[in-house]
PDB file as gemmi writes it, atoms N, CA and C in Angstrom:
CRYST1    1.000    1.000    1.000  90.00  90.00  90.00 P 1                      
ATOM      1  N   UNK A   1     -25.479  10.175-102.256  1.00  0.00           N  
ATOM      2  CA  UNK A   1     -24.883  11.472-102.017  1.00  0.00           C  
ATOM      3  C   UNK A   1     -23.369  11.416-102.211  1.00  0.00           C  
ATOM      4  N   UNK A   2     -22.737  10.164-101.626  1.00  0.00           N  
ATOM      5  CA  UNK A   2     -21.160  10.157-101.639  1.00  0.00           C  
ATOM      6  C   UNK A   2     -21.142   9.808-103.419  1.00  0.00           C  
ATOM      7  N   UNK A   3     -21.623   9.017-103.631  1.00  0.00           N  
ATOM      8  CA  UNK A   3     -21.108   8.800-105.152  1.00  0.00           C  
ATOM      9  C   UNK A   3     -21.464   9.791-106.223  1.00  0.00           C  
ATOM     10  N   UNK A   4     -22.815  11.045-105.599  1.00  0.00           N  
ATOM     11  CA  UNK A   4     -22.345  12.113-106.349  1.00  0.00           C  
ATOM     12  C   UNK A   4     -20.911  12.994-106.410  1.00  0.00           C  
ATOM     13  N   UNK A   5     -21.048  13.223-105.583  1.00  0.00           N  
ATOM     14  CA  UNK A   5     -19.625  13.803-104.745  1.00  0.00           C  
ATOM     15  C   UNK A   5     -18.983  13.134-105.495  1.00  0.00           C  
ATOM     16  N   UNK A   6     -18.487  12.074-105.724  1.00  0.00           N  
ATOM     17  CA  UNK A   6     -17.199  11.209-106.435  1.00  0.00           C  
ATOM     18  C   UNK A   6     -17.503  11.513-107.971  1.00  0.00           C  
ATOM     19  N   UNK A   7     -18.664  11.538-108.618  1.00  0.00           N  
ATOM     20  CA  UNK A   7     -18.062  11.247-109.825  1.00  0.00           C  
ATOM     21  C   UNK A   7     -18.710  13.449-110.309  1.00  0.00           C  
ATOM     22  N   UNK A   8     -18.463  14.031-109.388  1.00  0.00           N  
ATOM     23  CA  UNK A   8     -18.612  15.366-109.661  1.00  0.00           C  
ATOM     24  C   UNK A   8     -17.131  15.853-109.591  1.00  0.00           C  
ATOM     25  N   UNK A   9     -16.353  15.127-108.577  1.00  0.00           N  
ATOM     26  CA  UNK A   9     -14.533  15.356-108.680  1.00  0.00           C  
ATOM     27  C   UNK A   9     -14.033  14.439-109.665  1.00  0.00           C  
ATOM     28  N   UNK A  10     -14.437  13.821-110.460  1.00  0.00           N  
ATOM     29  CA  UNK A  10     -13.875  12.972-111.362  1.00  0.00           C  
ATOM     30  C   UNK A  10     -14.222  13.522-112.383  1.00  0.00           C  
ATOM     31  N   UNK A  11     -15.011  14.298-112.768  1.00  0.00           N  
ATOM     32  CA  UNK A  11     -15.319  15.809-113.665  1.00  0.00           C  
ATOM     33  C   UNK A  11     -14.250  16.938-113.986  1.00  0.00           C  
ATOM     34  N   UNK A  12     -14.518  17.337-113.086  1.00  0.00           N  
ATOM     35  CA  UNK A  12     -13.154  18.047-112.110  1.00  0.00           C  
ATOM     36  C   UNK A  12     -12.329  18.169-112.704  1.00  0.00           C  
ATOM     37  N   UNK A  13     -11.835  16.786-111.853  1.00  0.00           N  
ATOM     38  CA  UNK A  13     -10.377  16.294-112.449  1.00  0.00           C  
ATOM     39  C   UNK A  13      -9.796  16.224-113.984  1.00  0.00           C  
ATOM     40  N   UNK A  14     -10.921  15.556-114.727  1.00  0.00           N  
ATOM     41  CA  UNK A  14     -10.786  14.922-115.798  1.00  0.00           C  
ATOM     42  C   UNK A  14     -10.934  16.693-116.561  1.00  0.00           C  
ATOM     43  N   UNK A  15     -11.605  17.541-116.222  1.00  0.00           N  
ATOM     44  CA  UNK A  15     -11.555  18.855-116.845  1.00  0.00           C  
ATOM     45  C   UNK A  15     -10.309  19.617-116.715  1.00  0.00           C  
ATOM     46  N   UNK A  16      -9.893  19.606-115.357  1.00  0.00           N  
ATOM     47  CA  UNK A  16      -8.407  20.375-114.937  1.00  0.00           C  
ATOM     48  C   UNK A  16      -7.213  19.802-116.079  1.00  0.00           C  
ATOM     49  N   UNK A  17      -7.341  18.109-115.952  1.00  0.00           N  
ATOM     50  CA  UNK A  17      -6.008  17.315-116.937  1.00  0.00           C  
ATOM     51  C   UNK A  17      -6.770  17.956-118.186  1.00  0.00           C  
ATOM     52  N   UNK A  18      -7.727  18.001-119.037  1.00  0.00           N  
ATOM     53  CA  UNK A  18      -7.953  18.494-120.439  1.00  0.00           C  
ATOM     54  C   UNK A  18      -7.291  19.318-120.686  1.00  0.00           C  
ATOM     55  N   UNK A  19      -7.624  20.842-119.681  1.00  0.00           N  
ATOM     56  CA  UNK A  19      -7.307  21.957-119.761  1.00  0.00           C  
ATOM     57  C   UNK A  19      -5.128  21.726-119.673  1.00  0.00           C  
ATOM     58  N   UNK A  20      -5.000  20.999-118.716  1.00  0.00           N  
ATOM     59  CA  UNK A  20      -3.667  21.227-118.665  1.00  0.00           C  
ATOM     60  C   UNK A  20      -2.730  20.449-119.865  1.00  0.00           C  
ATOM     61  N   UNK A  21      -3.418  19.614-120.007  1.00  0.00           N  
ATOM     62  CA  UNK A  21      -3.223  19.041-121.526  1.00  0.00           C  
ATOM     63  C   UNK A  21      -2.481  19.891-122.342  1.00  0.00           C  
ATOM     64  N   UNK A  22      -3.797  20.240-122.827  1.00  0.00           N  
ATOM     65  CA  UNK A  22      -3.917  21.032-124.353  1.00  0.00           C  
ATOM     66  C   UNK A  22      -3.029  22.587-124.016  1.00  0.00           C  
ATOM     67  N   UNK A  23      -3.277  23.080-123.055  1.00  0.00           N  
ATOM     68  CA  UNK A  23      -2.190  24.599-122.848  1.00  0.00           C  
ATOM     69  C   UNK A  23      -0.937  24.450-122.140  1.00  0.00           C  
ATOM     70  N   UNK A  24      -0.709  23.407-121.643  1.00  0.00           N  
ATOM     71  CA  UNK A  24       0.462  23.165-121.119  1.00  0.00           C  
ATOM     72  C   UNK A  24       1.446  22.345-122.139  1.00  0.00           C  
ATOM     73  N   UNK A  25       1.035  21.405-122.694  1.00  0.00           N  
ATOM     74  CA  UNK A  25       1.665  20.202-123.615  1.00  0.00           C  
ATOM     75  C   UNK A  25       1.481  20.135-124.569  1.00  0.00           C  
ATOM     76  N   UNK A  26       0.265  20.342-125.180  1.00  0.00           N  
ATOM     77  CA  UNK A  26       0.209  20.338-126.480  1.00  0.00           C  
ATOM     78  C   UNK A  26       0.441  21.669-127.191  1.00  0.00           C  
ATOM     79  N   UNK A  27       0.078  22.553-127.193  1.00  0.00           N  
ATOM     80  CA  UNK A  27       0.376  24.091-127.498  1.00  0.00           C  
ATOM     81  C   UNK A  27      -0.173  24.591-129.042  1.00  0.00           C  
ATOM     82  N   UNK A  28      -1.078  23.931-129.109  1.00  0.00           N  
ATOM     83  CA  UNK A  28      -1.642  24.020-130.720  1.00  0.00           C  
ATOM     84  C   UNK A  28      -2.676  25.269-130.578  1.00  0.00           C  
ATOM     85  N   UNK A  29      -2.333  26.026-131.470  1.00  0.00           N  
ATOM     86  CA  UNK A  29      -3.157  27.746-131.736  1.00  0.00           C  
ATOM     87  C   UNK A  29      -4.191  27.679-132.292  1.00  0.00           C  
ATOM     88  N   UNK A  30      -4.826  26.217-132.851  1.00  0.00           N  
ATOM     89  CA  UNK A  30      -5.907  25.814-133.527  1.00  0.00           C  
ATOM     90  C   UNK A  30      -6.742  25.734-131.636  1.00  0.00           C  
ATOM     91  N   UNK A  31      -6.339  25.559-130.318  1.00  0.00           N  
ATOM     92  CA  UNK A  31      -7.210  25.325-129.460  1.00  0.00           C  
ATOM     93  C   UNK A  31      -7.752  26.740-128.905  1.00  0.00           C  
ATOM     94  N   UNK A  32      -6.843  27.902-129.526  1.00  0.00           N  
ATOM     95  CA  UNK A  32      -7.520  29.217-128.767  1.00  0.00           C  
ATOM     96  C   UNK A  32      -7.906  29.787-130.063  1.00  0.00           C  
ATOM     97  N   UNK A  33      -8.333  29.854-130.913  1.00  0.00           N  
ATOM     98  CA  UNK A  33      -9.019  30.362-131.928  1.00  0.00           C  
ATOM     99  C   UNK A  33     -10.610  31.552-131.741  1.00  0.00           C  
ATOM    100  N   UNK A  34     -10.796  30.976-130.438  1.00  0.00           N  
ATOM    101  CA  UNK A  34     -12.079  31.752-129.915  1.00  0.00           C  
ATOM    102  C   UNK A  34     -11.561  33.109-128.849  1.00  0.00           C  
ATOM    103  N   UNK A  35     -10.471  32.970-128.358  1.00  0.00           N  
ATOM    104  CA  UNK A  35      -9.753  34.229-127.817  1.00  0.00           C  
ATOM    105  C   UNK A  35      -9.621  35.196-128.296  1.00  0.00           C  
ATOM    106  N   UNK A  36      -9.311  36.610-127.652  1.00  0.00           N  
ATOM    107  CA  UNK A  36      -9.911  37.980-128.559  1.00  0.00           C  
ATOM    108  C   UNK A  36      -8.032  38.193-129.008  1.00  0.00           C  
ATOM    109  N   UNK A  37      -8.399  38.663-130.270  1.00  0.00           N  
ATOM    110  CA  UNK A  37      -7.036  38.580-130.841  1.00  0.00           C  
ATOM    111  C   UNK A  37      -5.856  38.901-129.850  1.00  0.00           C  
ATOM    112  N   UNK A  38      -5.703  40.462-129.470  1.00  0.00           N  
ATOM    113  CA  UNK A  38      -5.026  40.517-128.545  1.00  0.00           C  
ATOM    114  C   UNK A  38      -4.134  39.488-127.607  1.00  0.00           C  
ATOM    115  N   UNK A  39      -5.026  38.677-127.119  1.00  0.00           N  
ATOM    116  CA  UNK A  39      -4.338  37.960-126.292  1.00  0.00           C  
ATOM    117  C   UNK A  39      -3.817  36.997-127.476  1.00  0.00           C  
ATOM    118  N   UNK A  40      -4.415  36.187-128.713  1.00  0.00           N  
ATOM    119  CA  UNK A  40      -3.958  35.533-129.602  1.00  0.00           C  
ATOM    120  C   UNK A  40      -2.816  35.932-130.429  1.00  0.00           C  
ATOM    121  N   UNK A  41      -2.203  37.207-130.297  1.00  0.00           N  
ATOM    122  CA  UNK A  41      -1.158  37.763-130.578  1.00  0.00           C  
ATOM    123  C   UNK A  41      -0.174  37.828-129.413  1.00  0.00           C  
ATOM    124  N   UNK A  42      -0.498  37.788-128.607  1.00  0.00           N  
ATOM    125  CA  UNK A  42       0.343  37.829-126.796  1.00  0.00           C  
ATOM    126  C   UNK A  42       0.892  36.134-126.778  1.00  0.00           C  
ATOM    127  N   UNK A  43       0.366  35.519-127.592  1.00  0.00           N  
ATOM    128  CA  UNK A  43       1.141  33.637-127.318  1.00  0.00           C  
ATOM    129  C   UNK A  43       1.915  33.614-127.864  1.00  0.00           C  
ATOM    130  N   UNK A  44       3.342  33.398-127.539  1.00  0.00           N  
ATOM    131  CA  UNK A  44       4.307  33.137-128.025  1.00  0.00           C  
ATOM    132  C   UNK A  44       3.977  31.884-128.772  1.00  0.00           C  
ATOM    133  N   UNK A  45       5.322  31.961-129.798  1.00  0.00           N  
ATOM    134  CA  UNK A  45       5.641  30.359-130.476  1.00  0.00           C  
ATOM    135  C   UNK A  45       6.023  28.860-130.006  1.00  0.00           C  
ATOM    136  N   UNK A  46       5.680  28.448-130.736  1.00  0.00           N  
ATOM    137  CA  UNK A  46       5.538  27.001-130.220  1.00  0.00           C  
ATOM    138  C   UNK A  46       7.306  26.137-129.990  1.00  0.00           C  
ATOM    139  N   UNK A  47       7.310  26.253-128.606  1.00  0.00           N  
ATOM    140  CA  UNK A  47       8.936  25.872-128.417  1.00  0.00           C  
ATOM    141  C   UNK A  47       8.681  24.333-127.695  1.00  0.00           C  
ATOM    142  N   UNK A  48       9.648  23.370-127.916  1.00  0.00           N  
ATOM    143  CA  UNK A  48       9.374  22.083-127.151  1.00  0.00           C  
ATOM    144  C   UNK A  48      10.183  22.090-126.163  1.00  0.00           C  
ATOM    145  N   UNK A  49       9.704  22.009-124.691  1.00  0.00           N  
ATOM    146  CA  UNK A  49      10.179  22.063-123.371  1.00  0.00           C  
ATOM    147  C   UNK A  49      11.252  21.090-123.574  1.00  0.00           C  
ATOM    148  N   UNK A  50      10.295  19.869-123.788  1.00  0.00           N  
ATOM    149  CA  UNK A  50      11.210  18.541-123.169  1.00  0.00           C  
ATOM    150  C   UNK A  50      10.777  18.136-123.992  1.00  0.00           C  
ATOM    151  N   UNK A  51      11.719  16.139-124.419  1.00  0.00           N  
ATOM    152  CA  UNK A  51      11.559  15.534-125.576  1.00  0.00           C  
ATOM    153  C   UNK A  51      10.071  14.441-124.802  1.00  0.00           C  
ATOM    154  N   UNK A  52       8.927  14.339-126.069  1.00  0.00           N  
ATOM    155  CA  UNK A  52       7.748  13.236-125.498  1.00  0.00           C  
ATOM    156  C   UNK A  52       6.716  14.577-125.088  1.00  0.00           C  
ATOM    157  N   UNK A  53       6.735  15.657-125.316  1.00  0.00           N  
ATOM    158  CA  UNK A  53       6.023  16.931-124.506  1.00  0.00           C  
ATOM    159  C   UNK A  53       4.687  16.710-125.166  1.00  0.00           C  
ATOM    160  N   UNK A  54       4.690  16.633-126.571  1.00  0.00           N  
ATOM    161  CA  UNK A  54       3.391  16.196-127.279  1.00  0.00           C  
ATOM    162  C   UNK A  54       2.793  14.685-127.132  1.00  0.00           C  
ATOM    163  N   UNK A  55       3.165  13.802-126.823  1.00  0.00           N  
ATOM    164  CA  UNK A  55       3.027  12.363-126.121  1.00  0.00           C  
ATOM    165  C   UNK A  55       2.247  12.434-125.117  1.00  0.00           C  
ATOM    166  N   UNK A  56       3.018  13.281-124.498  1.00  0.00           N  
ATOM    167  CA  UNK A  56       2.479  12.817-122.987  1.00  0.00           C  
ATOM    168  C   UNK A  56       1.173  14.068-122.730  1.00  0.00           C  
ATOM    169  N   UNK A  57       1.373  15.043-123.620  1.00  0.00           N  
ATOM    170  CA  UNK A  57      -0.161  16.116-123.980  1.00  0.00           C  
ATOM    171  C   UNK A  57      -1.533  15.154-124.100  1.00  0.00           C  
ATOM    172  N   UNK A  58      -1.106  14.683-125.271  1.00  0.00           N  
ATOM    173  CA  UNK A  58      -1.850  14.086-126.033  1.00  0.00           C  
ATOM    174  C   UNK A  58      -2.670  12.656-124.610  1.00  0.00           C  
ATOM    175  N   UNK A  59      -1.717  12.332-124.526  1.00  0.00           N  
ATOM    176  CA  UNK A  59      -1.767  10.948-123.403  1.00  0.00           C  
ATOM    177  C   UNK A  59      -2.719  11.241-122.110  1.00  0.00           C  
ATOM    178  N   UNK A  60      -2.320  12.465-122.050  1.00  0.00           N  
ATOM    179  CA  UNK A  60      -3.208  13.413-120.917  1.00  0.00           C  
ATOM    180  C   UNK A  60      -4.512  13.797-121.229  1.00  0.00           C  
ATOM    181  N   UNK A  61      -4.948  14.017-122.374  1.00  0.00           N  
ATOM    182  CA  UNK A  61      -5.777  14.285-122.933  1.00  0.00           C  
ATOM    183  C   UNK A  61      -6.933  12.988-123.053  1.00  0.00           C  
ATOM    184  N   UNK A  62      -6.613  12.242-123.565  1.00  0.00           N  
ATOM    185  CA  UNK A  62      -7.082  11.154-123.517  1.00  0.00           C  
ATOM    186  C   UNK A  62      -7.648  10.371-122.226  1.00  0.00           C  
ATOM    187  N   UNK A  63      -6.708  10.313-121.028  1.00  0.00           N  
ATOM    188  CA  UNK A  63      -7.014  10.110-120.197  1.00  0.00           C  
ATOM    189  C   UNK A  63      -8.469  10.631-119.549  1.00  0.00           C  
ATOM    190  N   UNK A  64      -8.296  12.347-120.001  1.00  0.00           N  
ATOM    191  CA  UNK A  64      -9.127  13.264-118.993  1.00  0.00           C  
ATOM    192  C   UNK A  64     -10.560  12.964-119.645  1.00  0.00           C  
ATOM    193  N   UNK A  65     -10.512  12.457-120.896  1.00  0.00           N  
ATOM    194  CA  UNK A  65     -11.979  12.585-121.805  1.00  0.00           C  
ATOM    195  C   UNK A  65     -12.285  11.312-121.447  1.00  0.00           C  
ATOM    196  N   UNK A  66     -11.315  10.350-120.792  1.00  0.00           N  
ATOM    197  CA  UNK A  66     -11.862   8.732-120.318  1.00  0.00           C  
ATOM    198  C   UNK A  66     -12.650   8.513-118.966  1.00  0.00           C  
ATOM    199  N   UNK A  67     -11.629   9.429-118.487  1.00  0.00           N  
ATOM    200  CA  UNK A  67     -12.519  10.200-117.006  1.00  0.00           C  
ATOM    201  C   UNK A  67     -13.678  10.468-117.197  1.00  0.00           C  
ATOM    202  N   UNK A  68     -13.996  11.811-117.437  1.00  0.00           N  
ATOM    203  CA  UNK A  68     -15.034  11.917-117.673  1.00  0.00           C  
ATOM    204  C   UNK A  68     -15.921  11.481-118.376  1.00  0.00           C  
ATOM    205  N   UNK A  69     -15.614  10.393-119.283  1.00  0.00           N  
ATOM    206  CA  UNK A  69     -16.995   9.815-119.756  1.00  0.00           C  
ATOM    207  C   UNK A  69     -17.682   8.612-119.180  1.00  0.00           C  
ATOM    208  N   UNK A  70     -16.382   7.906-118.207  1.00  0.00           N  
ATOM    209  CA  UNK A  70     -17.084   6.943-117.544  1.00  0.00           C  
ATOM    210  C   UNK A  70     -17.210   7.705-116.427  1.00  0.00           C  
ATOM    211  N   UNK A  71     -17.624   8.178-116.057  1.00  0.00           N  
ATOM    212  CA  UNK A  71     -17.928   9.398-114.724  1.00  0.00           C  
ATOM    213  C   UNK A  71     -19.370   9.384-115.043  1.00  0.00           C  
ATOM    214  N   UNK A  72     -20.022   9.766-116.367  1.00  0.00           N  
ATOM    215  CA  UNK A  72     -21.214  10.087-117.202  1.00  0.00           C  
ATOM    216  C   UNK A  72     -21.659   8.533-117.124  1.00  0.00           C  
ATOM    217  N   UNK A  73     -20.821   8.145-117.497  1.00  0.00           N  
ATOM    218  CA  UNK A  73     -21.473   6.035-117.401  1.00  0.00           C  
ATOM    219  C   UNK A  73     -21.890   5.627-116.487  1.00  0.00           C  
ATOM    220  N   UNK A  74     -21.040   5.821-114.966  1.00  0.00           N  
ATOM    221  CA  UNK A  74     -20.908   5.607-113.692  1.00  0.00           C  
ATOM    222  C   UNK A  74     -22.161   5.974-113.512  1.00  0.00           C  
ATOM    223  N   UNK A  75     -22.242   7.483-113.517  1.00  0.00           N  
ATOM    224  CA  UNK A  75     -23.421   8.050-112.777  1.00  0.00           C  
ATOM    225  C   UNK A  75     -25.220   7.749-113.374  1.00  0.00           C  
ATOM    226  N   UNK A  76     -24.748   7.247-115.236  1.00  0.00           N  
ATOM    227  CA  UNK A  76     -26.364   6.626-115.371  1.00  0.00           C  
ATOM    228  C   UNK A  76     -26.817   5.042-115.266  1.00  0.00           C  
ATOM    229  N   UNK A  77     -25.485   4.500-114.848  1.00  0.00           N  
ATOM    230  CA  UNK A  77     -25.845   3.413-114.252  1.00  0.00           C  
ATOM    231  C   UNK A  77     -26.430   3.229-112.615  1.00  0.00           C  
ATOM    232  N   UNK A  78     -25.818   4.102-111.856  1.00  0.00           N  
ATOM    233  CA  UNK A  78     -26.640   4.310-110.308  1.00  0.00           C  
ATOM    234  C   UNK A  78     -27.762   4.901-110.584  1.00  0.00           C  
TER     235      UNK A  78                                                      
END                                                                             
């Protein structure tokens, strides 16, 4: 029961960092392509906050898909 619980927040998690990834850091218009135009016209242009902003997107990204796949490992090995 507890180690569902654990690797159901390690889901989670690893979904929240994807999401914050890719719309926070990375900012690529190739990731909302499925949004109804409107709002795909409402996104501003692609400005770089800080220097490493795509680095550390990207870095985040990676992480969250590592998460969650040994989360998926974790749980078909118990």
């Amino acid at each position: 029961m507890i180690m569902t619980i654990l690797l159901a927040i390690m889901m989670m998690i690893g979904l929240f960092l994807l999401l914050w990834a890719g719309v926070g850091f990375i900012q690529n218009k190739k990731f909302f392509t499925t949004c109804p135009k409107e709002v795909f016209d409402v996104i501003k242009s692609k400005e770089r906050r800080f220097f490493g902003q795509y680095v550390l997107g990207w870095a985040l990204a990676i992480i969250a898909v590592l998460l969650m796949a040994s989360s998926i490992f974790i749980g078909a090995l118990k």
